[in-house]
C-alpha positions as CSV (number, residue, x, y, z in Angstrom):
1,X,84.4,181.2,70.7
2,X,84.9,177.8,71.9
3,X,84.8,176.0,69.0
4,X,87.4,178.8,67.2
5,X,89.5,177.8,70.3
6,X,89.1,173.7,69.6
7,X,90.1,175.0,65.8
8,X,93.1,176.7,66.9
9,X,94.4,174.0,69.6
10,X,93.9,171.3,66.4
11,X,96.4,173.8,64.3
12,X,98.7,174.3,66.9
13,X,98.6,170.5,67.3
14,X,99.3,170.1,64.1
15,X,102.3,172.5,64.1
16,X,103.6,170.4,66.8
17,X,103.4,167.3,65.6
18,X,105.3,168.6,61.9
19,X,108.0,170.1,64.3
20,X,108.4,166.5,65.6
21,X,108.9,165.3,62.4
22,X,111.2,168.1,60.9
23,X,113.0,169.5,63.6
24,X,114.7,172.6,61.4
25,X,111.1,174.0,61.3
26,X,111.1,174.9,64.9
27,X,113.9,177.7,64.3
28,X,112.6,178.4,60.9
29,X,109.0,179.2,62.1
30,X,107.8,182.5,63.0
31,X,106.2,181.0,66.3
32,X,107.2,181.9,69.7
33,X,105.8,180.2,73.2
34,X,103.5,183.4,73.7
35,X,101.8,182.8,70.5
36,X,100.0,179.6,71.3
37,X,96.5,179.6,73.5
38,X,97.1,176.7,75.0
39,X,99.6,176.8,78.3
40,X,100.5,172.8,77.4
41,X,101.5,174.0,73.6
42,X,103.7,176.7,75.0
43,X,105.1,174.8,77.0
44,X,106.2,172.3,74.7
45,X,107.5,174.8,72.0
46,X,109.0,176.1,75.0
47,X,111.3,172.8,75.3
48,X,111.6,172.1,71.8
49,X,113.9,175.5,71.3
50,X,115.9,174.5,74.5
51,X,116.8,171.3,73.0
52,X,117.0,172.8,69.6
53,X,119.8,175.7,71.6
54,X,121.8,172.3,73.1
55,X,122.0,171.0,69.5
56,X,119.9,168.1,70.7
57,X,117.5,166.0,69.0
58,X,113.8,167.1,69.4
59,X,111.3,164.0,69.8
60,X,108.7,162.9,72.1
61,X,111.5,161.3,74.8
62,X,113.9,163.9,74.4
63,X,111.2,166.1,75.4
64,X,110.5,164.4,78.1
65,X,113.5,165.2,79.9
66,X,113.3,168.6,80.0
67,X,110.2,168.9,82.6
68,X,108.1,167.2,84.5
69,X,105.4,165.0,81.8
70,X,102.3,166.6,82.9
71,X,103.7,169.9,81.8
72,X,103.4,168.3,78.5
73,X,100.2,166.6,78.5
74,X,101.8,163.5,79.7
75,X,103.5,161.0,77.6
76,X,100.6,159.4,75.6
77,X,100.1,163.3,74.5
78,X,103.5,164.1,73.4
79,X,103.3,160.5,71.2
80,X,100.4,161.1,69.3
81,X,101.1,164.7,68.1
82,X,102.6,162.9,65.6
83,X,99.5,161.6,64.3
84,X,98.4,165.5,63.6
85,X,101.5,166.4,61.3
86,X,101.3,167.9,57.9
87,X,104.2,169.6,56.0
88,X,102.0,170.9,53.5
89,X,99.7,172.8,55.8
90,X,102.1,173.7,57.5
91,X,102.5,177.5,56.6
92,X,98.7,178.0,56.8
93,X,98.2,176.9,59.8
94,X,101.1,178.7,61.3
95,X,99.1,181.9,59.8
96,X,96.2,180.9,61.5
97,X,98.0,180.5,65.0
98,X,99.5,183.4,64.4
99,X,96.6,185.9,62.9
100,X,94.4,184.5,66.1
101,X,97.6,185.5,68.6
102,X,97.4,188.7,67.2
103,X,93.5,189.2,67.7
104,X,94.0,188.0,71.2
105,X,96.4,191.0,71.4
106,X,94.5,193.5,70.0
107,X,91.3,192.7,72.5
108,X,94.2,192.5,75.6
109,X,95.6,195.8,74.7
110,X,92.6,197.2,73.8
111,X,91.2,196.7,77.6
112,X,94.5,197.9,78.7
113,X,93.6,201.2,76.6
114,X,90.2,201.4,78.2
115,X,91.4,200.8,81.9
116,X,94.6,203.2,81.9
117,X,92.6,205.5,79.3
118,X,95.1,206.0,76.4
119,X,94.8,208.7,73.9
120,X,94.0,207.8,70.1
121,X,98.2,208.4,69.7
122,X,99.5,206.1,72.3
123,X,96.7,203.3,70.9
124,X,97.8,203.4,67.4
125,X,101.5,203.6,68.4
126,X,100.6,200.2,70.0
127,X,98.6,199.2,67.2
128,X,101.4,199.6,64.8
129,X,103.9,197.9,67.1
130,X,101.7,195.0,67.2
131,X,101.4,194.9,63.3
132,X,105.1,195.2,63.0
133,X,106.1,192.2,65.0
134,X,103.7,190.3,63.1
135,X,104.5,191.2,59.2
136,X,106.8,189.2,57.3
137,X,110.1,190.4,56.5
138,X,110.9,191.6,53.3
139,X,113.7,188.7,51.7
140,X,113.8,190.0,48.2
141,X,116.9,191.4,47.2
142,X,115.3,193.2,43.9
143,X,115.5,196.4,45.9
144,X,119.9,196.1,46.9
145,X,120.2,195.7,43.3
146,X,118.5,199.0,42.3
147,X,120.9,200.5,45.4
148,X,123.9,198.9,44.0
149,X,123.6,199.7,40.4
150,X,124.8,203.2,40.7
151,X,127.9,202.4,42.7
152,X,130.5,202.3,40.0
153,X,129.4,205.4,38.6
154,X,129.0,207.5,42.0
155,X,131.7,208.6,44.6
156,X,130.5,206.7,48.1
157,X,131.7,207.2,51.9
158,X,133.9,204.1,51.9
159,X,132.5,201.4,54.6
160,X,134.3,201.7,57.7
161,X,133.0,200.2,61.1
162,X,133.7,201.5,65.0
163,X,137.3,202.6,64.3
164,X,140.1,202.2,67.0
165,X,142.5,205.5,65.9
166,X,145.0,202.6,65.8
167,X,146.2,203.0,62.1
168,X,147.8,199.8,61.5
169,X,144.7,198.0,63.2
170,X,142.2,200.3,61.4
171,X,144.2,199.5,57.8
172,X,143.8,195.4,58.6
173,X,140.1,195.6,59.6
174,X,138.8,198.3,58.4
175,X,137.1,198.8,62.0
176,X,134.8,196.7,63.4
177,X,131.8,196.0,61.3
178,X,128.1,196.1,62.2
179,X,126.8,192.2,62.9
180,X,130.1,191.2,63.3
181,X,131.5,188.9,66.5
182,X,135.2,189.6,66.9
183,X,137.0,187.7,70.0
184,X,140.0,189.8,71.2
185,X,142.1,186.7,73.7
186,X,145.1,186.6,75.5
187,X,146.8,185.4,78.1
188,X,146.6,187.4,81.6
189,X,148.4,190.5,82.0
190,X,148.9,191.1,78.3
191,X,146.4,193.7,78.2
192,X,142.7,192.7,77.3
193,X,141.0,194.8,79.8
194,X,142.4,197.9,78.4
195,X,142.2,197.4,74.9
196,X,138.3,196.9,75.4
197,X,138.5,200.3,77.3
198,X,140.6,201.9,74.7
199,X,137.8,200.7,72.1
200,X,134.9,202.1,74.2
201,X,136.5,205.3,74.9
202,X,137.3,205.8,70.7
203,X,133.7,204.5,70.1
204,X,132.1,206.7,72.3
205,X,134.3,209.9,70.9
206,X,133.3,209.3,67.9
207,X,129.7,209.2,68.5
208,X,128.8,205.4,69.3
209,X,127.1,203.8,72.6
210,X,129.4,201.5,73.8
211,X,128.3,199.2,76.3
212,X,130.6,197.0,78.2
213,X,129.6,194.1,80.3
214,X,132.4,194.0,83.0
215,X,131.4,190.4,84.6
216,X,134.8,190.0,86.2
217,X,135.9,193.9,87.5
218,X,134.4,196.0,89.3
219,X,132.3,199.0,88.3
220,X,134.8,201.3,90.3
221,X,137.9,199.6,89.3
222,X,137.5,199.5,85.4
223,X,136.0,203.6,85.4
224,X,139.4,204.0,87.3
225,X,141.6,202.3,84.5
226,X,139.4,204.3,82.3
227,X,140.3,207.7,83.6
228,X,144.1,206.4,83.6
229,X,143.9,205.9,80.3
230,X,142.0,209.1,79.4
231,X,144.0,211.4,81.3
232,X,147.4,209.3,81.4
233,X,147.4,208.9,85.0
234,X,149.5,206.3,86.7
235,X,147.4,203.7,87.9
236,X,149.5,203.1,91.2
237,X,148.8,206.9,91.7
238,X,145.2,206.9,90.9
239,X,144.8,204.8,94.3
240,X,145.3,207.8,96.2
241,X,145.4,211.3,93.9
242,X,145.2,213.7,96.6
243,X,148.4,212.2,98.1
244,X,150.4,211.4,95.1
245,X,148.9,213.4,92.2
246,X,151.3,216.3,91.3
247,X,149.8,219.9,91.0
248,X,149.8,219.9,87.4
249,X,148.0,215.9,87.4
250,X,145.3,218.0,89.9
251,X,144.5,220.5,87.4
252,X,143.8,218.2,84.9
253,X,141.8,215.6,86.6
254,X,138.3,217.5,86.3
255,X,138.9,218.0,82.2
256,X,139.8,214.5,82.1
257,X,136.8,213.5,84.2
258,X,134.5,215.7,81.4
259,X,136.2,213.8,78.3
260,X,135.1,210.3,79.7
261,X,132.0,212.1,80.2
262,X,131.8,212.6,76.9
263,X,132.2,209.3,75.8
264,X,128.9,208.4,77.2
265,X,129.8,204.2,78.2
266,X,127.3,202.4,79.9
267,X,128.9,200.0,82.2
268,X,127.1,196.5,83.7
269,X,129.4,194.9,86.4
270,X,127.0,192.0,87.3
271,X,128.7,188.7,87.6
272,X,127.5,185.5,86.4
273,X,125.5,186.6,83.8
274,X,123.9,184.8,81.1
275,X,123.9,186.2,76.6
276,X,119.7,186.2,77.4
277,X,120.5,188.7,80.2
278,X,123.1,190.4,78.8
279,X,121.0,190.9,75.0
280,X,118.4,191.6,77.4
281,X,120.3,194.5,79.5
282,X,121.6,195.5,76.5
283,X,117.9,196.1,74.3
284,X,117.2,198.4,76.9
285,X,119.8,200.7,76.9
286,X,119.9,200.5,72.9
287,X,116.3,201.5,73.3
288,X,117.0,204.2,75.6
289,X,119.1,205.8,73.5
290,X,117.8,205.7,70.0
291,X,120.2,208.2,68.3
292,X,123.2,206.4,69.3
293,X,124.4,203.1,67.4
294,X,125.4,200.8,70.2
295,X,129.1,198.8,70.3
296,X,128.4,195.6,72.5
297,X,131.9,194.7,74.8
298,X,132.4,191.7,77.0
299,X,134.7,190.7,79.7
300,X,134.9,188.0,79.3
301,X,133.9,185.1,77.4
302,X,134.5,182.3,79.7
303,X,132.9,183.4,82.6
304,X,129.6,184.1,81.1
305,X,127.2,181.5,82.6
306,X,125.3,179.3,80.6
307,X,121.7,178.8,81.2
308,X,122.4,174.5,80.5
309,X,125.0,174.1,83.6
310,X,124.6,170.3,82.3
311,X,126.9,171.1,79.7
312,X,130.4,170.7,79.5
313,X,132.9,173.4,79.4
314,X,133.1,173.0,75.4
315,X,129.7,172.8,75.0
316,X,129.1,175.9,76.8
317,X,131.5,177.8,75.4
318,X,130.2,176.9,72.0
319,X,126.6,177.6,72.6
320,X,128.2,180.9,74.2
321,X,129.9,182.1,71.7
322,X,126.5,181.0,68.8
323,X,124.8,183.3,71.1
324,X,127.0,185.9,70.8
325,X,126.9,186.0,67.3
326,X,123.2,186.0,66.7
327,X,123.7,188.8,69.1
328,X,125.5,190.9,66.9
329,X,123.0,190.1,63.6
330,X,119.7,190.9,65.9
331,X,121.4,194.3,67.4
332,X,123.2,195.0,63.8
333,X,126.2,195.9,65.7
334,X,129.5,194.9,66.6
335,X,130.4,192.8,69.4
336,X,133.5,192.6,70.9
337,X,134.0,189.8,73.6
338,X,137.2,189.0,75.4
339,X,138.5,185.6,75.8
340,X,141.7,184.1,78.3
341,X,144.3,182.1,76.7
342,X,145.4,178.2,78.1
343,X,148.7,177.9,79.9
344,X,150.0,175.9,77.3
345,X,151.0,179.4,75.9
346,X,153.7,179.2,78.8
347,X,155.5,176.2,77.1
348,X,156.7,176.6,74.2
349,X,159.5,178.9,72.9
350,X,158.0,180.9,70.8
351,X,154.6,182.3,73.1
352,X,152.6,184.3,70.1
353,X,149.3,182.5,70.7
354,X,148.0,180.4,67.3
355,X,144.7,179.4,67.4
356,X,144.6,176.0,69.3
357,X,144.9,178.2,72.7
358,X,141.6,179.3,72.8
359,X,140.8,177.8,76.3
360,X,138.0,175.3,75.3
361,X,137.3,177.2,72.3
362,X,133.7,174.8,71.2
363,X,132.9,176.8,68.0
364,X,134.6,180.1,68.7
365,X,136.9,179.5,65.6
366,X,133.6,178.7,63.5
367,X,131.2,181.6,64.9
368,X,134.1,184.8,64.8
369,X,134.1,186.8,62.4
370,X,137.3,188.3,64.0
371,X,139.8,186.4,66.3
372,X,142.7,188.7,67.6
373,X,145.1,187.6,69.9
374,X,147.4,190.2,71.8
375,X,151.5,189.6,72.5
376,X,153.7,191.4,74.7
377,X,157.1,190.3,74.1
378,X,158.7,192.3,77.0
379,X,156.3,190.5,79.1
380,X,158.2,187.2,78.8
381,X,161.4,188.8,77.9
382,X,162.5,191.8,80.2
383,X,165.7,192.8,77.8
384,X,163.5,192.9,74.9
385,X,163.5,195.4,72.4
386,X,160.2,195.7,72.2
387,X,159.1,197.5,75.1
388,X,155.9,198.8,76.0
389,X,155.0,197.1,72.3
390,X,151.4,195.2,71.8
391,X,151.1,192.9,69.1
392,X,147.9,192.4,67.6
393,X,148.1,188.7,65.6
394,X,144.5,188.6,63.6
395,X,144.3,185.6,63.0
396,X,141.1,184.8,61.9
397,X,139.6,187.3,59.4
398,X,136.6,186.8,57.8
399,X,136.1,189.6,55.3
400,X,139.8,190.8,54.8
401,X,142.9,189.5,55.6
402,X,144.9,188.2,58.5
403,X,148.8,189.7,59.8
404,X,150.5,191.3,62.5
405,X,150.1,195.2,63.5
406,X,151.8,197.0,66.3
407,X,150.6,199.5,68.9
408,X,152.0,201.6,72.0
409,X,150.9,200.0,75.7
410,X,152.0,201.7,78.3
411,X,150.8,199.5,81.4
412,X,151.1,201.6,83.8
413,X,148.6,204.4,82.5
414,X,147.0,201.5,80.0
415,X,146.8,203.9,77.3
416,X,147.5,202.2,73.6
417,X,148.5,204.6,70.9
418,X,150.0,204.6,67.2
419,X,153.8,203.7,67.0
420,X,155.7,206.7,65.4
421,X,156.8,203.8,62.6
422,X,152.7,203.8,61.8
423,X,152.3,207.5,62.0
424,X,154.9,208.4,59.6
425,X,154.0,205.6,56.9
């Protein structure tokens, strides 16, 4: 056993020192921290994909600044890994790392097993869980072809994603589509809060999980705007109901109460979180509800802490909004963040927001699939004839096209709905 272990330290040592070299193979590789024996290794695979996550550089003195050196072997160490790299055997001796972390987890579990005394079910439920995370992932496309060859000779569904019951909006996107990031900005007061409701409480009709991450309002403040909206209450009058709610607004709160029921959102209202902990809140309550395809919704983006606080505000938002996205493509769902608008909305003439707005937008523009930005004019403009109007400018697009659509907002129940103009088309 010892001198497997000396074996496997070498290859991991090895690994290392190639990922010096070539830094793209430390996101490519199928190693995580947990998978090497040595705690030293980990720990420096452990660095490596922090620097790799700030878009830094990843050698022996970048390293060094991300811990203390004996966490790392110490200097000397970190130099001559180096000396162990090899491209070429690079692949087999990730397989060797690998195939030995998975024996280690077999024996581990298999005491676990023994101590807590599983049945022969539960240990090959585990068994197969382990073999899953370790088999490589089918890339060949041979099999989408077979799928695809029928389609112009067969009737299929049509693709739509989480739809909105907004026609004009559902027409342009064609919902919101599964690994998709769509950011939905604007400035305050225009509406962003309950949109993302009004998307949840559709979703969740129509069979979806939504989740929303609230890290600005409170739990009992945003279910309040959500029962407004469901039972078109006025919000003024939802602070006190018994006083101001008519007889008629009485009898229907209970059936309203039972039709957000049934929309089944899951609501987080921690502040200050980070993507890790929101993906991680979030895994658990896909996993909770298996039958249910989740919708992910975020408010919003800029006050989502970043693990780096070194970073600047356009750094962060960037590496935010990455996150984000590789959020949607793990969870194969959509995610829908909101994002505030910069005041230099406020001085110009014509107030639609264009892209360049996007408070220290980093790579927002680049990692979107969808950017919508939302316009009141009779916000700005009291004697406009657009009242109670919402614009929805799409502006980014990256699957269909870009325009304008229109949609109902009362603000003070925060219900959106079709425009008779869209109903009748």
């Amino acid at each position: 056993m010892a001198y497997q272990n000396i074996s496997i330290e070498l290859a991991e040592k090895s690994l290392l020192g190639t990922m010096l070299h070539e830094n793209y193979l430390i996101a490519d590789s199928n190693l995580e921290a947990a998978h090497f024996i040595s705690q030293v290794h980990q720990n420096i695979f452990t660095s490596m994909l922090q620097l790799v996550s700030e878009r830094k550089a990843v050698d022996y003195i970048t390293l060094l600044t991300t811990r203390e050196p004996i966490e790392l072997g110490g200097a000397n160490y970190l130099a001559e890994l180096g000396s162990f790299a090899s491209a070429t055997k690079f692949e087999e001796y990730e397989t060797i790392v690998l195939e030995n972390w998975r024996e280690r987890s077999k024996r581990q579990m298999m005491e676990q097993a023994q101590q807590e005394d599983w049945g022969i079910a539960e240990i090959q439920q585990a068994l197969d869980k382990l073999m899953m995370q370790y088999t490589t992932t089918n890339t060949s496309i041979k099999a989408d072809l077979m799928q695809m060859a029928k389609r112009p000779f067969e009737q299929e569904n049509s693709k739509t994603g989480v739809l909105t019951g907004l026609l004009d909006l559902d027409k342009l996107l064609n919902g919101f589509q599964d690994a998709e990031l769509t950011i939905i900005a604007a400035r305050p007061s225009m509406g962003k809060t309950d949109t993302m409701n009004h998307i949840a409480l559709k979703a969740g009709w129509d069979g979806y999980l939504p989740i929303i991450f609230s890290l600005e309002m409170s739990r009992t403040t945003l279910i309040d705007r959500l029962i407004a909206a469901t039972g078109n209450f006025n919000r003024l009058k939802m602070r006190n109901p018994y006083e101001y709610f008519t007889d008629g607004q009485k009898e229907k709160w209970m059936s309203t109460l039972g039709m957000l029921d049934n929309a089944n959102i899951e609501i987080d209202d921690r502040a200050g979180m980070t993507v890790p902990q929101i993906r991680a809140t979030a895994r658990k309550i896909i996993k909770a509800n298996p039958d249910k395809k989740p919708v992910i919704l975020i408010d919003y983006l800029q006050i989502i802490r970043v693990s780096n606080p070194r970073d600047n505000q356009t750094q962060a938002i960037g590496q935010i909004s990455w996150d984000l996205k590789q959020m949607a493509k793990e969870f194969n769902c959509p995610v829908i963040c909101l994002a505030q608008l910069n005041r230099s909305v406020e001085q110009r003439q014509d107030k639609r927001p264009v892209m360049s707005d996007l408070r220290d937008s980093g790579n927002i523009e680049q990692d979107a699939d969808v950017i919508a930005f939302l316009y009141r004019d009779d916000y700005y403009a009291k004697e406009s004839e657009r009242q109670n109007m919402l614009e929805f400018i799409i502006a980014k697009h990256r699957n269909g096209p870009t325009g304008t659509v229109f949609a109902s907002y009362v603000k003070d129940t925060g219900r959106l709905s079709n425009i008779a103009w869209s109903v009748a088309r």
